[in-house]
C-alpha positions as CSV (number, residue, x, y, z in Angstrom):
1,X,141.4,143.2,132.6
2,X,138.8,144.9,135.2
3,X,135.8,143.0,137.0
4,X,133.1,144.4,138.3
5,X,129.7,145.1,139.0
6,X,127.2,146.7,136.4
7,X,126.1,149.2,139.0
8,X,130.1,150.4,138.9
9,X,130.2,151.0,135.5
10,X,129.9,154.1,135.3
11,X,133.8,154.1,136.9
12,X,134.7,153.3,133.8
13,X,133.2,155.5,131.4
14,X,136.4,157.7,130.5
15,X,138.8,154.5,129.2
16,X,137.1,154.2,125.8
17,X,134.5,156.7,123.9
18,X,132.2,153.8,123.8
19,X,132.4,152.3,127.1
20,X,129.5,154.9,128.2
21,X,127.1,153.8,125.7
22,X,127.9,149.6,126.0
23,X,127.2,149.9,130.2
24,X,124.1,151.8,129.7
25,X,123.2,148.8,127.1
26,X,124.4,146.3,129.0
27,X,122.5,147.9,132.4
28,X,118.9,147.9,129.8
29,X,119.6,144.1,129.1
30,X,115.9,142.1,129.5
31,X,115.6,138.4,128.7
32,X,113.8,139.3,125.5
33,X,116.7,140.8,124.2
34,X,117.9,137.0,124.4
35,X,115.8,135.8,121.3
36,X,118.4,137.8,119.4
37,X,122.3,136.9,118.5
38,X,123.8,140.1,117.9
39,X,121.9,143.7,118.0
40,X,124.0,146.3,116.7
41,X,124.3,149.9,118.5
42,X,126.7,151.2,116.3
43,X,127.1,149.3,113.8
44,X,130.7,146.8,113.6
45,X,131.9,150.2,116.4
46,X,129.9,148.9,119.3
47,X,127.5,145.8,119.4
48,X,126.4,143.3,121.7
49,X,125.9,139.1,121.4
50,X,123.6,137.0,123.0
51,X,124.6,133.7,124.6
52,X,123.0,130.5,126.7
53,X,123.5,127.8,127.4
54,X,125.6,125.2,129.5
55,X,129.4,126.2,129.8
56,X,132.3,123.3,128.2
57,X,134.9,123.3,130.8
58,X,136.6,125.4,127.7
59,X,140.4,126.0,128.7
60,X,141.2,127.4,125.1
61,X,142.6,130.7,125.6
62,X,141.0,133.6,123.5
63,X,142.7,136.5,122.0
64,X,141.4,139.5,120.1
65,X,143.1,142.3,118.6
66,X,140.2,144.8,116.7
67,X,138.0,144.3,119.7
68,X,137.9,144.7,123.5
69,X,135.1,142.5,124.6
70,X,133.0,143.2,127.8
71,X,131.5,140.2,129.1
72,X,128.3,140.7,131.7
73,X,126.7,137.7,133.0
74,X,122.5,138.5,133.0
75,X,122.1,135.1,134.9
76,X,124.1,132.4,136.0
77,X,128.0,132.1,136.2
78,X,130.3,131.9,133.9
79,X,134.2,130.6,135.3
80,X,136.8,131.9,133.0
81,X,140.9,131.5,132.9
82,X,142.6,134.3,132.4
83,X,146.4,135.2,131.7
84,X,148.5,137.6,130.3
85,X,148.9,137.4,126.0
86,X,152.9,138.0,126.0
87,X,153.0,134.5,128.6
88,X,150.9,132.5,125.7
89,X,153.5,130.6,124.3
90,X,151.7,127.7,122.4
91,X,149.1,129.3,118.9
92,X,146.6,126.8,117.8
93,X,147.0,128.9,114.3
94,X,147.5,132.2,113.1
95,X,145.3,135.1,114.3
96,X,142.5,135.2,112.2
97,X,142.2,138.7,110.9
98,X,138.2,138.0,109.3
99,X,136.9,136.8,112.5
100,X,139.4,138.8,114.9
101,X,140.6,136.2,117.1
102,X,143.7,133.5,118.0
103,X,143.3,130.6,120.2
104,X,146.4,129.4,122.3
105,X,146.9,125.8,124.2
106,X,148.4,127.7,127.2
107,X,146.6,127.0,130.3
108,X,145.6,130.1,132.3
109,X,147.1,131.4,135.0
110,X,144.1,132.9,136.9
111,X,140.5,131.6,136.9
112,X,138.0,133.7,138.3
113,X,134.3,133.6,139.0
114,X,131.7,136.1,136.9
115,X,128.5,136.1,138.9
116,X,125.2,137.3,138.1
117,X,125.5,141.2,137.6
118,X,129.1,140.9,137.0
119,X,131.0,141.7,133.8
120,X,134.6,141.5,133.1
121,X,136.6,143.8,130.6
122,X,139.4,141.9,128.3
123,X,141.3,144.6,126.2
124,X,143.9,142.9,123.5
125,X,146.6,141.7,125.9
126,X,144.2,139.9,127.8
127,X,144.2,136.1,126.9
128,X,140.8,134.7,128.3
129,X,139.0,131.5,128.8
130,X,135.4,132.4,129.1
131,X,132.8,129.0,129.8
132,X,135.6,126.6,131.9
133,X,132.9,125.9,134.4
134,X,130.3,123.6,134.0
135,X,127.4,125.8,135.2
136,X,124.5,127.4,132.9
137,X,124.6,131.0,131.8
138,X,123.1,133.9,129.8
139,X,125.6,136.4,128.9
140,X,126.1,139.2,126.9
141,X,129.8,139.9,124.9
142,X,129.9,143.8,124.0
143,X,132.5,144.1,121.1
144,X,133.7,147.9,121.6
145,X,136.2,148.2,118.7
146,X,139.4,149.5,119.8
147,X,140.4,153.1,119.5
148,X,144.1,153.2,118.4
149,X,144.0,156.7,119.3
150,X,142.9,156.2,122.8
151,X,145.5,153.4,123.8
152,X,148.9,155.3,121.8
153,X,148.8,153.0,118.9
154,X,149.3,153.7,115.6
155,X,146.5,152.2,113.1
């Protein structure tokens, strides 16, 4: 997991081929871009959703396995858990290959605080709670598809 800035992005260019071209997005964001849901910059390889709204106190924890998902915060805050996926010991259901996630009852070991101008960067082993605050947000989730090649994986 990494949290940032948006104006440290660029310190991150070099861990994924499309890391370069999701911050530059993500740095472009206007609140028009808010009347959309999803805009696609290439195609299901990179593409960003659009989300307001008031957070849930959600404490399900959030796994993905096809996707590393960068989360910026345009306005507002968003409080989300965070803990390690080989700790989650308690699956809701199986991993959901179609919609490339698995929710787990564990509560998180970490929350942390994404202000305004912050994003946060979840890769596969990162189980995450985003929205367990109570506050109102807008927010954009980049989906960068993972690179087996990058991380030693075999596909």
């Amino acid at each position: 997991m990494i949290i940032d800035h948006i104006t440290h992005a660029h310190l991150y260019f070099c861990l994924h081929p499309h890391f370069a071209e999701a911050f530059r997005f993500l740095q472009q964001v206007s609140p028009g871009d808010f009347l959309h849901k999803r805009i696609d910059i290439d195609g299901d390889n990179l593409f960003a959703l659009f989300q307001e709204g008031v957070a849930t106190e959600n404490n399900r924890m959030e796994v993905h396995r096809q996707y590393i998902d960068i989360q910026y915060v345009f306005s507002g805050y968003d409080k989300i858990g965070w803990k390690n996926l080989q700790s989650c010991l308690y699956p809701i259901k199986q991993f959901n290959e179609s919609l490339d996630y698995q929710l787990y009852n564990d509560q998180p070991s970490d929350f942390f605080i994404l202000s305004e101008g912050k994003f946060a960067v979840f890769f596969p082993n990162d189980a995450h709670a985003p929205l367990a605050g109570t506050e109102s947000y807008y927010k954009v989730v980049m989906k960068v598809l993972v690179n087996h090649k990058t991380y030693g994986q075999t596909e």
